[in-house]
C-alpha positions as CSV (number, residue, x, y, z in Angstrom):
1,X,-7.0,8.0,-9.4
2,X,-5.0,8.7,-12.8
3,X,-6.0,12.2,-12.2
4,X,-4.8,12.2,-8.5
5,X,-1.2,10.9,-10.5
6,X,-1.1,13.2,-13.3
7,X,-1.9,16.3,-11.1
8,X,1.0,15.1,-8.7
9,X,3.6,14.5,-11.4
10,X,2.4,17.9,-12.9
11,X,3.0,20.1,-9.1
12,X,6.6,17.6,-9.0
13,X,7.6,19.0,-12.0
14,X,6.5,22.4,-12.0
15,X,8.0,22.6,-8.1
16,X,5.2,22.6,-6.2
17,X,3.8,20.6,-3.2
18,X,0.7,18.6,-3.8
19,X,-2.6,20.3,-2.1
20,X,-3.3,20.4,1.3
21,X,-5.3,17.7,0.7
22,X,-3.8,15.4,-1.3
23,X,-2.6,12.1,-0.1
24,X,0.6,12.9,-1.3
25,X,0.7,15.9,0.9
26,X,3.5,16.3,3.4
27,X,2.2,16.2,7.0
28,X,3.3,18.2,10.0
29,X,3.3,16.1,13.1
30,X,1.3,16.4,16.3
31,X,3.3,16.2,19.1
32,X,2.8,13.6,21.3
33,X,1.3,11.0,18.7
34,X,2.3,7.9,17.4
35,X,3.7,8.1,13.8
36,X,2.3,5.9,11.3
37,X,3.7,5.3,7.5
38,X,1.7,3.8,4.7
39,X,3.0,2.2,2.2
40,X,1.6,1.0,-1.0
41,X,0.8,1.9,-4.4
42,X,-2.5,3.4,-6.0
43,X,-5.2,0.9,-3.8
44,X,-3.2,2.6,-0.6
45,X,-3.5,6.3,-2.0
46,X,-7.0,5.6,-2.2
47,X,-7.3,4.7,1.3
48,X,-4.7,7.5,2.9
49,X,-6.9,10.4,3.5
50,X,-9.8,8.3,5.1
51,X,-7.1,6.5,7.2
52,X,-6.1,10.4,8.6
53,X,-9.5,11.1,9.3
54,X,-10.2,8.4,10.8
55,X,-7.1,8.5,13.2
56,X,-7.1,12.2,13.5
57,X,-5.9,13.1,17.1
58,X,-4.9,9.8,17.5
59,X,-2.0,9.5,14.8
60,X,-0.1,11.0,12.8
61,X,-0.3,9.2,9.6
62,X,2.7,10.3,6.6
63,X,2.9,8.1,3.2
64,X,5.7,8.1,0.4
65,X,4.6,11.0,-1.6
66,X,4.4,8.8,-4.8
67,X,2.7,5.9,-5.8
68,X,5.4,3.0,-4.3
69,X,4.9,0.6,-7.4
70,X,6.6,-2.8,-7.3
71,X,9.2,-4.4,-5.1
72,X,11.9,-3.0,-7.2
73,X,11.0,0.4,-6.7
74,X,10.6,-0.4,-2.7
75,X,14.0,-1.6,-2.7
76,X,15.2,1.0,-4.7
77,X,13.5,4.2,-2.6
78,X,12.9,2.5,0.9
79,X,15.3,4.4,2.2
80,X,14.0,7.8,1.0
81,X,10.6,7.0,2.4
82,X,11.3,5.7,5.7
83,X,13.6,9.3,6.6
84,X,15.5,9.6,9.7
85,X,12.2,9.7,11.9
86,X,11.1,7.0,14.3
87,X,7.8,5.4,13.4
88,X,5.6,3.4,15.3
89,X,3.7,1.7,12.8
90,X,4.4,0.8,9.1
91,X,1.9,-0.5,7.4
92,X,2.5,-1.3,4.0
93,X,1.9,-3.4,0.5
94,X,3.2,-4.8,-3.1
95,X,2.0,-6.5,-5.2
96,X,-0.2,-5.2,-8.2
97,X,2.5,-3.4,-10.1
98,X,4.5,-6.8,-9.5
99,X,2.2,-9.3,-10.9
100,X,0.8,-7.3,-14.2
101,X,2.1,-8.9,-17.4
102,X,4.2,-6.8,-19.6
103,X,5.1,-8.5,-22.6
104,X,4.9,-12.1,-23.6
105,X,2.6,-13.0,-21.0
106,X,5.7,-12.1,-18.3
107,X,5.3,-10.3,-14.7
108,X,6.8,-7.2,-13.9
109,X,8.7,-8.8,-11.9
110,X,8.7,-12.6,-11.3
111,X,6.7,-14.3,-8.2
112,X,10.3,-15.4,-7.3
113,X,12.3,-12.2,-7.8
114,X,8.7,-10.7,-5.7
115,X,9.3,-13.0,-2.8
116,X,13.1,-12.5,-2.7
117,X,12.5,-8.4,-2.6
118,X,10.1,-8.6,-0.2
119,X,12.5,-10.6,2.3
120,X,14.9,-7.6,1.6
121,X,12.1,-4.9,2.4
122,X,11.0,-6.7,5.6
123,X,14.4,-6.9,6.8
124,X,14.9,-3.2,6.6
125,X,11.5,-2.8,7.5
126,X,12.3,-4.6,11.0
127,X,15.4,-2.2,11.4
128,X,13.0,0.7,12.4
129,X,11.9,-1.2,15.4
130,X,8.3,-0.4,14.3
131,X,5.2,-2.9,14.5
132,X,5.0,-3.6,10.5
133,X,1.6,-4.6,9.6
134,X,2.0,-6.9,5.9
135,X,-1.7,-6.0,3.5
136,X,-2.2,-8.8,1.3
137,X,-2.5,-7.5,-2.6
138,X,-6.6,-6.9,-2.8
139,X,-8.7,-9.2,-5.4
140,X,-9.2,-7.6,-9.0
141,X,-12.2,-8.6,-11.1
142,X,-12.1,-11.1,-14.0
143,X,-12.2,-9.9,-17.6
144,X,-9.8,-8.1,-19.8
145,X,-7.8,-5.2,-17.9
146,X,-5.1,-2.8,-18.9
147,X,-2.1,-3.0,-18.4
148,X,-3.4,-7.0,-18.0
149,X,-3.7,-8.9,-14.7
150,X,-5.3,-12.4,-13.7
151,X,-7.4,-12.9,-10.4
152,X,-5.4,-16.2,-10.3
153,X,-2.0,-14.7,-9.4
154,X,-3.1,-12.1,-6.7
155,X,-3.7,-15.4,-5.2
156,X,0.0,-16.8,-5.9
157,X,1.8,-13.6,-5.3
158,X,-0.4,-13.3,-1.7
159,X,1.1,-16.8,-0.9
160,X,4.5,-15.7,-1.7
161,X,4.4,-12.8,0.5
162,X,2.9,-14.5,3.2
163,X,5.6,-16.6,3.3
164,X,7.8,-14.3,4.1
165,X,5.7,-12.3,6.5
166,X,4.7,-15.4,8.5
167,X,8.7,-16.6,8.5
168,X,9.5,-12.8,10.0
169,X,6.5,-13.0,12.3
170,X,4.7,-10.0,10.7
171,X,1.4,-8.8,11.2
172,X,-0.9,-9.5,8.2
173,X,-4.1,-7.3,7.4
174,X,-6.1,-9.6,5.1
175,X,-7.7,-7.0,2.7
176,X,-7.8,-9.7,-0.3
177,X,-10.2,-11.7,1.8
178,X,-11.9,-8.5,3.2
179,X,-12.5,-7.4,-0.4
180,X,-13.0,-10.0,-2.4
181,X,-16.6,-11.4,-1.5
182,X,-17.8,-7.3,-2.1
183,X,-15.6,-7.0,-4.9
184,X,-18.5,-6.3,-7.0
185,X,-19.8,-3.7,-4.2
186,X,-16.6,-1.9,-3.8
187,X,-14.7,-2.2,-6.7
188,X,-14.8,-0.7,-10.0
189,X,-15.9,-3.0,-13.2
190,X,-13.0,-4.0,-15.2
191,X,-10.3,-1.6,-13.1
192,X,-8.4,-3.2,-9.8
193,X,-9.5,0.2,-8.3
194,X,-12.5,1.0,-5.5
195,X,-15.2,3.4,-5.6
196,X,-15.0,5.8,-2.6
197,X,-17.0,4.1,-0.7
198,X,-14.5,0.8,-1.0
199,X,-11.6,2.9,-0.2
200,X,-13.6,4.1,2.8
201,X,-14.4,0.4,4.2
202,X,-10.7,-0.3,3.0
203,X,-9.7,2.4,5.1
204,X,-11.8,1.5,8.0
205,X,-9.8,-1.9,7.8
206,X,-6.5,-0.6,8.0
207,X,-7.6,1.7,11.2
208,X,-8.2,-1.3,13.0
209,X,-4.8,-3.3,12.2
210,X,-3.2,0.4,13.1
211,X,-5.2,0.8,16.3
212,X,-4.5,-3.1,17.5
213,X,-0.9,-2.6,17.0
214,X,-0.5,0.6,18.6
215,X,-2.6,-1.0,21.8
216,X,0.2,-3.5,21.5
């Protein structure tokens, strides 16, 4: 995944559009689909291309083309990401960038600072008209990790958000609770990241919260 990143920031700066094949690459819609957004930092960019194939002739399925880091940077580049098209479905998550400690044991950004940008997100969010579709923050494994993060507060910053995605009446995709008992199976040891095959079954997750609300 670090190599995904530095091979996009390298084309960004050089000029050049990511490979066809890159989650980060722009995609040309099919007429007469559904358009989907995905939004969410590295643990998304893992699942994008498997969500397209999966959903191939049955959505059209875009994604910021950058990793969308905490809620500050949502707030900051919402905007940019959403465009002037209509979507259908947004699908989106933050959380891991929020709730890594940075320096005297503090977040990123604070569980209460989290909860208050995500109340701003959503309401923008519910602007498009779109069914929005909330993935709670998936479990990371116990041990030293870098930058550091504790299991515990995936578990306080999942409560925050659902707070706020209950009180807005938005969908929730429960990865954290799809992940966690296979954490071991799909996950990478001492990294918050999957294996291929867990952004597969990750993916496979997210095609049936996308499929359900596009039935809707």
């Amino acid at each position: 995944m670090r190599t995904v990143l530095f091979l996009v920031a390298a084309w960004c700066a050089a000029g050049q559009q990511p490979a066809a094949d890159s989650p980060y690459a722009p995609v040309a819609d099919t007429p007469g689909l559904p358009r989907v957004l995905l939004i969410g930092d590295s643990i998304s960019v893992g699942y994008t291309i498997p969500v397209r194939t999966l959903l191939a002739g049955k959505a059209n399925v875009h994604r910021p083309a950058e990793n969308s880091g905490p809620t500050t940077r949502g707030v900051q580049n919402l905007e940019a990401w959403l465009g002037k098209g209509k979507w259908d479905v947004i699908h989106f998550n933050f959380g891991l960038h929020d709730l890594k400690t940075i320096w005297d044991g503090q977040h990123q950004v604070s569980v209460a600072d989290y909860e208050r940008n995500l109340r701003r997100i959503v309401a923008r969010l519910r602007q498009t008209g779109a069914v929005l579709i909330w993935a709670s923050t998936t479990a990371i494994p116990e041990g030293k990790l870098e930058p550091p993060r504790k299991p515990e507060d995936v578990v306080l910053y999942n409560q925050a958000a659902l707070r706020v995605m209950n009180g807005n009446s938005v969908r929730v995709n429960d990865l954290y609770a799809f992940v966690k008992p296979r954490l071991s199976e799909l996950g990478r040891p001492q990294n918050v990241h999957f294996t291929e095959a867990g952004s597969q079954a990750l993916a496979e997750q997210v095609v049936k919260a996308v499929l359900a609300a596009l039935a809707k």
